[in-house]
VMD Tcl script that builds the backbone (N, CA, C; Angstrom):
set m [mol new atoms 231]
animate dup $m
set s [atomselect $m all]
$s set {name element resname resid chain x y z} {
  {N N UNK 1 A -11.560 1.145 -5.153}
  {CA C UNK 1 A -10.559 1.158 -4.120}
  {C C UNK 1 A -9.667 2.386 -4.269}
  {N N UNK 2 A -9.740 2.596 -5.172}
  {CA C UNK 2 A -8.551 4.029 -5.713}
  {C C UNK 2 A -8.990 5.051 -5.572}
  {N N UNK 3 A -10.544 5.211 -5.433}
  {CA C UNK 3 A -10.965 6.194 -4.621}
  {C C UNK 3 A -11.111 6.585 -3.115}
  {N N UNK 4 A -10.981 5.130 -2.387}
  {CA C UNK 4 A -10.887 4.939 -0.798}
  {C C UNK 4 A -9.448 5.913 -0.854}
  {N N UNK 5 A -8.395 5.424 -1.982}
  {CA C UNK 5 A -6.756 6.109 -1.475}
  {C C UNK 5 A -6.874 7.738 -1.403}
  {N N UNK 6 A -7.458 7.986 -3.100}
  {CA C UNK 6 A -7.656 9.608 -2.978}
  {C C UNK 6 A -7.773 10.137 -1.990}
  {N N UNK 7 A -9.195 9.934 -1.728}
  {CA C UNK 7 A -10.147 10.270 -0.348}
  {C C UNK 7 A -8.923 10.533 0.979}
  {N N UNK 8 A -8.535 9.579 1.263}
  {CA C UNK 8 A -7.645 9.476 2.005}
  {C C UNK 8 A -6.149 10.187 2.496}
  {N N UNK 9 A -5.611 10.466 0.479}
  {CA C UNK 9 A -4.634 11.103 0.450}
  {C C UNK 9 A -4.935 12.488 0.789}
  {N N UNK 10 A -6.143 13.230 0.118}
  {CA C UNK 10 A -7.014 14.420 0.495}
  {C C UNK 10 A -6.821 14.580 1.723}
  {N N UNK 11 A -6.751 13.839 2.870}
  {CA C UNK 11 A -7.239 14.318 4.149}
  {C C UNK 11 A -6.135 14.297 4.669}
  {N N UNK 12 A -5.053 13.333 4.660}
  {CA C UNK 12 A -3.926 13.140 5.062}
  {C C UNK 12 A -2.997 14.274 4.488}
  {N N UNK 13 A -3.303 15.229 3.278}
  {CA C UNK 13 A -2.536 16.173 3.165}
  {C C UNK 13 A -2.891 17.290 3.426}
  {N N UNK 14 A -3.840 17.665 3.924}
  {CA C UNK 14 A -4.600 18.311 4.748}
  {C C UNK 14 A -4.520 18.634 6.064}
  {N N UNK 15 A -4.180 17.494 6.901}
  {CA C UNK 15 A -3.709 17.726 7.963}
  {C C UNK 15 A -2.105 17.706 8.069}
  {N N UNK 16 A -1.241 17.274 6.617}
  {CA C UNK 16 A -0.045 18.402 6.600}
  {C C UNK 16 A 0.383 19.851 6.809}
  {N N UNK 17 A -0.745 20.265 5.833}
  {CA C UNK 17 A -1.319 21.398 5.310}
  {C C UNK 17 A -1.882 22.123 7.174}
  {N N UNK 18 A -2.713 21.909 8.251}
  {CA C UNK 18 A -2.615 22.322 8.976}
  {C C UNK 18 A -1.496 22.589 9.903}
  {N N UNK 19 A -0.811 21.195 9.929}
  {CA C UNK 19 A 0.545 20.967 10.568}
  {C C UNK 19 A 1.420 21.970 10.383}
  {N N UNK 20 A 1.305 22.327 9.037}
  {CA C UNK 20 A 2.641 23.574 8.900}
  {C C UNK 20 A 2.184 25.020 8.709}
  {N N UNK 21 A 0.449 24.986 8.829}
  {CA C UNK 21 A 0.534 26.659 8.863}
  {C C UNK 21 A 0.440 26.822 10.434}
  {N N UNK 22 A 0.534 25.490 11.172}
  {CA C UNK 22 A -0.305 26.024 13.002}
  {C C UNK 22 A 0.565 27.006 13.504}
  {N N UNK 23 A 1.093 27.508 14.058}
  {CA C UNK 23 A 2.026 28.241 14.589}
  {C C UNK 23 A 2.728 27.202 15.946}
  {N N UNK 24 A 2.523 26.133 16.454}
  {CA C UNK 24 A 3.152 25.396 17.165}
  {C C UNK 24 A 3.330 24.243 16.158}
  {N N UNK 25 A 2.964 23.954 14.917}
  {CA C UNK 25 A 3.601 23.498 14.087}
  {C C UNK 25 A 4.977 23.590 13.455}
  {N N UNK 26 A 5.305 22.581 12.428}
  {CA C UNK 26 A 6.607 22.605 11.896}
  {C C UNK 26 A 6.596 22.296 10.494}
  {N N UNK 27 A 7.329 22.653 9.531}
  {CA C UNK 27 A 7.041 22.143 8.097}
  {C C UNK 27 A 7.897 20.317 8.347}
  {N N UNK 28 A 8.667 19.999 9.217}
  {CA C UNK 28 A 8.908 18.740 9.230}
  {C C UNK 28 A 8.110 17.919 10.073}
  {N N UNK 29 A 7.168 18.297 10.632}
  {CA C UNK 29 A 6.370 17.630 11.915}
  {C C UNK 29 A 5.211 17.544 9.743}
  {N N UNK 30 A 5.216 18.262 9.318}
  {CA C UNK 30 A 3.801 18.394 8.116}
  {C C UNK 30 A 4.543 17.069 7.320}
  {N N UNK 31 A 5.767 17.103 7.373}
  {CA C UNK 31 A 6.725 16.091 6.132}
  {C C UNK 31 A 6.456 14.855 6.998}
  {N N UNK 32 A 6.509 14.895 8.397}
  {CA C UNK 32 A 6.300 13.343 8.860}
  {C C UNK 32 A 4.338 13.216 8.565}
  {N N UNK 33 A 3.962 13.432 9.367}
  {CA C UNK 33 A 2.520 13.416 8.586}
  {C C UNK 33 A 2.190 12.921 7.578}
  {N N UNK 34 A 2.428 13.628 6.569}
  {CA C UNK 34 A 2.566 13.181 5.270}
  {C C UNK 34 A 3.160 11.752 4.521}
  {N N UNK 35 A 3.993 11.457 5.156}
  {CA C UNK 35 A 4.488 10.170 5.286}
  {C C UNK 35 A 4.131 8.916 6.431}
  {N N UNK 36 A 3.783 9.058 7.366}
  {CA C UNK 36 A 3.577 8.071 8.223}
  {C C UNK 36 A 1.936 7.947 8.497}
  {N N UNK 37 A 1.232 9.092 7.862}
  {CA C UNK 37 A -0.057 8.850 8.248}
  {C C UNK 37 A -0.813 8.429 6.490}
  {N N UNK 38 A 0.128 8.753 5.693}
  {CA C UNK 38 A -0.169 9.104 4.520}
  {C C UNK 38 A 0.388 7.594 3.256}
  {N N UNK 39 A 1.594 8.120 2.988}
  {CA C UNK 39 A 2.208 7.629 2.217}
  {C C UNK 39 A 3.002 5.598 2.809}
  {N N UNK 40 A 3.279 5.313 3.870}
  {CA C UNK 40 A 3.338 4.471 4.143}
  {C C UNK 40 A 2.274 3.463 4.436}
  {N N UNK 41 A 1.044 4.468 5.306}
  {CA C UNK 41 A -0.411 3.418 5.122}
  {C C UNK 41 A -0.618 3.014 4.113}
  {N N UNK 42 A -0.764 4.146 2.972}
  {CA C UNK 42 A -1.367 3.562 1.746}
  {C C UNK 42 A -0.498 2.744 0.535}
  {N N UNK 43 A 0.651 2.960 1.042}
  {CA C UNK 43 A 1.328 1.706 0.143}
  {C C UNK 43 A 1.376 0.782 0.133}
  {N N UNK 44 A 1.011 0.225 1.686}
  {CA C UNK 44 A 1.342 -1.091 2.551}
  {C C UNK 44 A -0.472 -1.304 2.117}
  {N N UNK 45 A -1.318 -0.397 2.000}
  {CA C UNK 45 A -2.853 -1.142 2.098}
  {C C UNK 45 A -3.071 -1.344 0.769}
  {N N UNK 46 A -2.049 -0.611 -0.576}
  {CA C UNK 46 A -2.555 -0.731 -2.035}
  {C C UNK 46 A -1.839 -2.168 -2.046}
  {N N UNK 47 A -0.332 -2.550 -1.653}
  {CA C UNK 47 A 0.283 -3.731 -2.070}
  {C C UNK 47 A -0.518 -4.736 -1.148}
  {N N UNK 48 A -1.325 -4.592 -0.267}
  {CA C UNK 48 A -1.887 -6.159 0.369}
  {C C UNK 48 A -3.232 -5.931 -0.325}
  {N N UNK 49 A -3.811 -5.037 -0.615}
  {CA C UNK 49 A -5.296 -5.208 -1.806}
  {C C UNK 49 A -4.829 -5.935 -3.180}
  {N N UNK 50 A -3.579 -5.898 -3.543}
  {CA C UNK 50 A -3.778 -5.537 -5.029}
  {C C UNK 50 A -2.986 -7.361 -4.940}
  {N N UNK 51 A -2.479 -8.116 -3.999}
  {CA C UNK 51 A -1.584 -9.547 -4.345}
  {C C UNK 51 A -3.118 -10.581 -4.729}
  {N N UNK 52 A -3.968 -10.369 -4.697}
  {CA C UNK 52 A -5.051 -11.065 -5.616}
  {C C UNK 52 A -4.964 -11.014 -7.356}
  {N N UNK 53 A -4.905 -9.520 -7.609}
  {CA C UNK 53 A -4.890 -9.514 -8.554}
  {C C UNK 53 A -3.383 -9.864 -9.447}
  {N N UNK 54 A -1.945 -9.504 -8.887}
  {CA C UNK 54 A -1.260 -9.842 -9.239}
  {C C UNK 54 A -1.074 -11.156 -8.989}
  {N N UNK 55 A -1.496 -12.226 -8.443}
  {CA C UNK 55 A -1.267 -13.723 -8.201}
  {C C UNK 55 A -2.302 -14.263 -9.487}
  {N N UNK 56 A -3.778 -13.845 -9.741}
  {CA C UNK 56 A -4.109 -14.010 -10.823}
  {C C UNK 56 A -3.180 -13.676 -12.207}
  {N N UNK 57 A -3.146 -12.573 -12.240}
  {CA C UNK 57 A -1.452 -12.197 -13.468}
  {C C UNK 57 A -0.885 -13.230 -13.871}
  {N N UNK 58 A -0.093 -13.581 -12.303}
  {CA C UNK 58 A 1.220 -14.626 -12.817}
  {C C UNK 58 A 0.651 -15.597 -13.080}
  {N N UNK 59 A -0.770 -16.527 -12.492}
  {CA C UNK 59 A -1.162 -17.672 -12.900}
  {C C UNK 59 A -1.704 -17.610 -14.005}
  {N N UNK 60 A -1.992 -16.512 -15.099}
  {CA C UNK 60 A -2.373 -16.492 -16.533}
  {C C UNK 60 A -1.592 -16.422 -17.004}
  {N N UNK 61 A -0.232 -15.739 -16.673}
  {CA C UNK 61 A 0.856 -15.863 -17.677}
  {C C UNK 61 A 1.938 -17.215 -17.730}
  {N N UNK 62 A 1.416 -17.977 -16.995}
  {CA C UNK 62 A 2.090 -19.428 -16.920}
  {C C UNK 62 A 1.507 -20.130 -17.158}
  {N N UNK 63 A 0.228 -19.751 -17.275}
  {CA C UNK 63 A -1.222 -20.778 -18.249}
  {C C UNK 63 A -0.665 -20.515 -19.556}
  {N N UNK 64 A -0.634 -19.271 -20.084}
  {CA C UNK 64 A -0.371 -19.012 -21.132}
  {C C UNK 64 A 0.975 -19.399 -22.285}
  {N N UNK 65 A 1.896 -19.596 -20.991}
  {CA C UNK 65 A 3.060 -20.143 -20.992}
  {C C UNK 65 A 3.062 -21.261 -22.112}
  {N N UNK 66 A 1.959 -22.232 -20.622}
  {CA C UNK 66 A 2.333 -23.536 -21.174}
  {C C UNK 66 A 1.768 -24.114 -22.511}
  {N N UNK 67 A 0.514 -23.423 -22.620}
  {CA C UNK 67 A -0.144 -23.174 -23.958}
  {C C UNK 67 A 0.410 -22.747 -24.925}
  {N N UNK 68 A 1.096 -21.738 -25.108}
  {CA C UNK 68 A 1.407 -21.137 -26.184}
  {C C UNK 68 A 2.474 -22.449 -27.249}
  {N N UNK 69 A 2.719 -22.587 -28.240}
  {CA C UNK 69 A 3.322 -23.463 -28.998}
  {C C UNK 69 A 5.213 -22.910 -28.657}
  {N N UNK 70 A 6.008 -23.966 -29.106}
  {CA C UNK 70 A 7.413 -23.129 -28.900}
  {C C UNK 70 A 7.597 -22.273 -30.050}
  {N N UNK 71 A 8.365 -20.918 -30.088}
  {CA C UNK 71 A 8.745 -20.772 -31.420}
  {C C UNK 71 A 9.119 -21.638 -31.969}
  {N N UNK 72 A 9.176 -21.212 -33.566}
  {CA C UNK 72 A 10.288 -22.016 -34.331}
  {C C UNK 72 A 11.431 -21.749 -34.336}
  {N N UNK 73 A 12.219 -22.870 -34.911}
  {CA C UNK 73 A 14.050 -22.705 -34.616}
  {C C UNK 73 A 14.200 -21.541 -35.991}
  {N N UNK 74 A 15.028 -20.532 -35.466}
  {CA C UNK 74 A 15.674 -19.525 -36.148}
  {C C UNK 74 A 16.393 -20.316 -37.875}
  {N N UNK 75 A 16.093 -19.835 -39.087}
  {CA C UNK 75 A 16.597 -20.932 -40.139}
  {C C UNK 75 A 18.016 -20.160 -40.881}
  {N N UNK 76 A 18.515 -21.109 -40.716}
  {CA C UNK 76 A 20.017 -21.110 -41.010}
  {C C UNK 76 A 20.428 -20.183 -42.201}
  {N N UNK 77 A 21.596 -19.408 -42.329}
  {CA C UNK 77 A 21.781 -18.813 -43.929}
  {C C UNK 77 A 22.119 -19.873 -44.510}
}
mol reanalyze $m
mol bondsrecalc $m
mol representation Tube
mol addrep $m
């Protein structure tokens, strides 16, 4: 999947990269680009790929939780 983003980021900065050498281009028309075609898709598509794996996470670490024994009580001087 982290190669779908690369791939992606590659092209999306690329057509920054055209955006600001075009001559009816702008270096802020390249900064929105970069962000709305770029950086907001792929944050919003890594955090809805990735709540599988973090929902597995939390349900091992509350398995683990309940498993694990309590410490022992700290012993007195």
């Amino acid at each position: 999947m982290y190669l779908i983003a690369i791939a992606w980021l590659y092209v999306v900065v690329l057509m920054a990269v055209v955006e600001a050498a075009s001559p009816h281009g702008s270096l802020l028309g390249a900064i929105f680009t970069l962000l709305l075609y770029g950086a907001l898709p792929l944050g919003l598509l890594l955090f809805i790929a990735g709540t599988p794996a973090r929902r597995r996470m939390r349900h091992r670490a509350e398995a683990d939780a309940q498993q694990a024994p309590p410490p022992p009580p700290p012993s007195a001087p």
